[in-house]
C-alpha positions as protocol buffer text, in pm:
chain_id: "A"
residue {
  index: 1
  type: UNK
  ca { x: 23357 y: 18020 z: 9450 }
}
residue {
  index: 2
  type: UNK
  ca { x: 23336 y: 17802 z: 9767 }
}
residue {
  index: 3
  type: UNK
  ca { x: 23025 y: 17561 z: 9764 }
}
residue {
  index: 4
  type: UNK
  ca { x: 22865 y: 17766 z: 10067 }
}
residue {
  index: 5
  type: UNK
  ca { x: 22909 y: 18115 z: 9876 }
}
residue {
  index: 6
  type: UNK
  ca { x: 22782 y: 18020 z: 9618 }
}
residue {
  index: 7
  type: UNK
  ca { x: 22467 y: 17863 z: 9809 }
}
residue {
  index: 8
  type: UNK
  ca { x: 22429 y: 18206 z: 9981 }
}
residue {
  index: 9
  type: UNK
  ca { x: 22450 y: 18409 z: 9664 }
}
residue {
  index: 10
  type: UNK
  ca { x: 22191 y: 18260 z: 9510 }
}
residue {
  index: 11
  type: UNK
  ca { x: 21974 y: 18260 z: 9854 }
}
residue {
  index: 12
  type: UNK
  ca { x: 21998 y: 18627 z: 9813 }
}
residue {
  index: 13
  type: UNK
  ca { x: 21883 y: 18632 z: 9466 }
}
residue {
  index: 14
  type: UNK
  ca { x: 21566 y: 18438 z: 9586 }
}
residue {
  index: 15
  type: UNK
  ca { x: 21545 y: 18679 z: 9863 }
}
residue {
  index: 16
  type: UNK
  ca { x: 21514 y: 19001 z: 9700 }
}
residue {
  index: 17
  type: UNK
  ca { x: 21229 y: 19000 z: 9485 }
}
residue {
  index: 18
  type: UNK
  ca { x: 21083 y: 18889 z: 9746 }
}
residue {
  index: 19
  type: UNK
  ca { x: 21174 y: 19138 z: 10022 }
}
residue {
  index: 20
  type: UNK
  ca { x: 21119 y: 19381 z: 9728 }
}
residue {
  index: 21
  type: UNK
  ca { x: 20732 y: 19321 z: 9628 }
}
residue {
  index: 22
  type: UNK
  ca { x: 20672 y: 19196 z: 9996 }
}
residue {
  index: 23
  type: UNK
  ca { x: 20504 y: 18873 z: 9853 }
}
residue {
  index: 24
  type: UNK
  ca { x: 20492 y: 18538 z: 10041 }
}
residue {
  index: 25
  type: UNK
  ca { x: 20650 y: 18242 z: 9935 }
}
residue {
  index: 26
  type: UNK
  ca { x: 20341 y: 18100 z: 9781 }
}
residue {
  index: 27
  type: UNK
  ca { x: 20305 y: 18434 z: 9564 }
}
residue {
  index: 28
  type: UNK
  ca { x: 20630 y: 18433 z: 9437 }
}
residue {
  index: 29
  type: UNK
  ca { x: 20593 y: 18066 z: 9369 }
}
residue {
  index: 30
  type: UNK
  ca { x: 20283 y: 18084 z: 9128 }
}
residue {
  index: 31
  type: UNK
  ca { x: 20461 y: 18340 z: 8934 }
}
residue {
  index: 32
  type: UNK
  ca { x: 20792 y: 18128 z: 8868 }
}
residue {
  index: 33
  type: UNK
  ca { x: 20589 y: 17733 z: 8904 }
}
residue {
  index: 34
  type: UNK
  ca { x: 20786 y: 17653 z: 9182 }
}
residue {
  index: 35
  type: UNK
  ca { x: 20678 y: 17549 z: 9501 }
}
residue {
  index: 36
  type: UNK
  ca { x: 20666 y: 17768 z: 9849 }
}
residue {
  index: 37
  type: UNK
  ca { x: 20830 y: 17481 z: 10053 }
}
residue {
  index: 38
  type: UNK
  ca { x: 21126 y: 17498 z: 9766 }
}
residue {
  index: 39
  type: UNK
  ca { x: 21140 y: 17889 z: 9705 }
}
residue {
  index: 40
  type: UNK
  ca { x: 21148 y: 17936 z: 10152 }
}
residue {
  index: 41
  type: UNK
  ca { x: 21462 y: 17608 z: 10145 }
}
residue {
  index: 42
  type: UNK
  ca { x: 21659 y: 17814 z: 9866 }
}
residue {
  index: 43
  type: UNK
  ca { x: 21608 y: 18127 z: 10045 }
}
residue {
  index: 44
  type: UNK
  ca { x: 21727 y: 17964 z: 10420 }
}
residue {
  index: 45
  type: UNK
  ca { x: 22005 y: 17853 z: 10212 }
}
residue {
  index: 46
  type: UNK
  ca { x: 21928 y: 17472 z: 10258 }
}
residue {
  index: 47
  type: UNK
  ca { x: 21994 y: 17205 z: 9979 }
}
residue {
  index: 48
  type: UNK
  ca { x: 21729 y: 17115 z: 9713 }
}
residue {
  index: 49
  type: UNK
  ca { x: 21520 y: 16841 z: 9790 }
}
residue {
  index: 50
  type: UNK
  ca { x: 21515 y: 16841 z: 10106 }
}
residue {
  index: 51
  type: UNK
  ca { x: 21835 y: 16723 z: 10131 }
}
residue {
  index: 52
  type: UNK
  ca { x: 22021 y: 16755 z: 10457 }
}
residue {
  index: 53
  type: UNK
  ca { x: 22392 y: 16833 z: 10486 }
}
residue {
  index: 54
  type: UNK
  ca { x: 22586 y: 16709 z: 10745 }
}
């Protein structure tokens, strides 16, 4: 699986539960111990870390 398919497929993973319980970021992020700022970068797709591509 190409590196940016496999980026998006697990963007959408992140996406749906929260889509499905209509929870923020924040929400969501309490219930796994993750941050917002990291749970809203792996749902736009972007690297971990902060990390830019390009």
């Amino acid at each position: 699986m190409p590196k940016d398919a496999a980026v998006e497929e697990f963007a959408g993973l992140v996406r749906a539960p929260k889509a499905r319980e209509g929870r923020s970021y924040e929400a969501l992020g309490r219930r796994l111990s993750v941050s917002a700022s990291a749970l809203h970068r792996s749902c736009s797709g972007a690297p971990p870390g902060g990390v830019r591509r390009g």
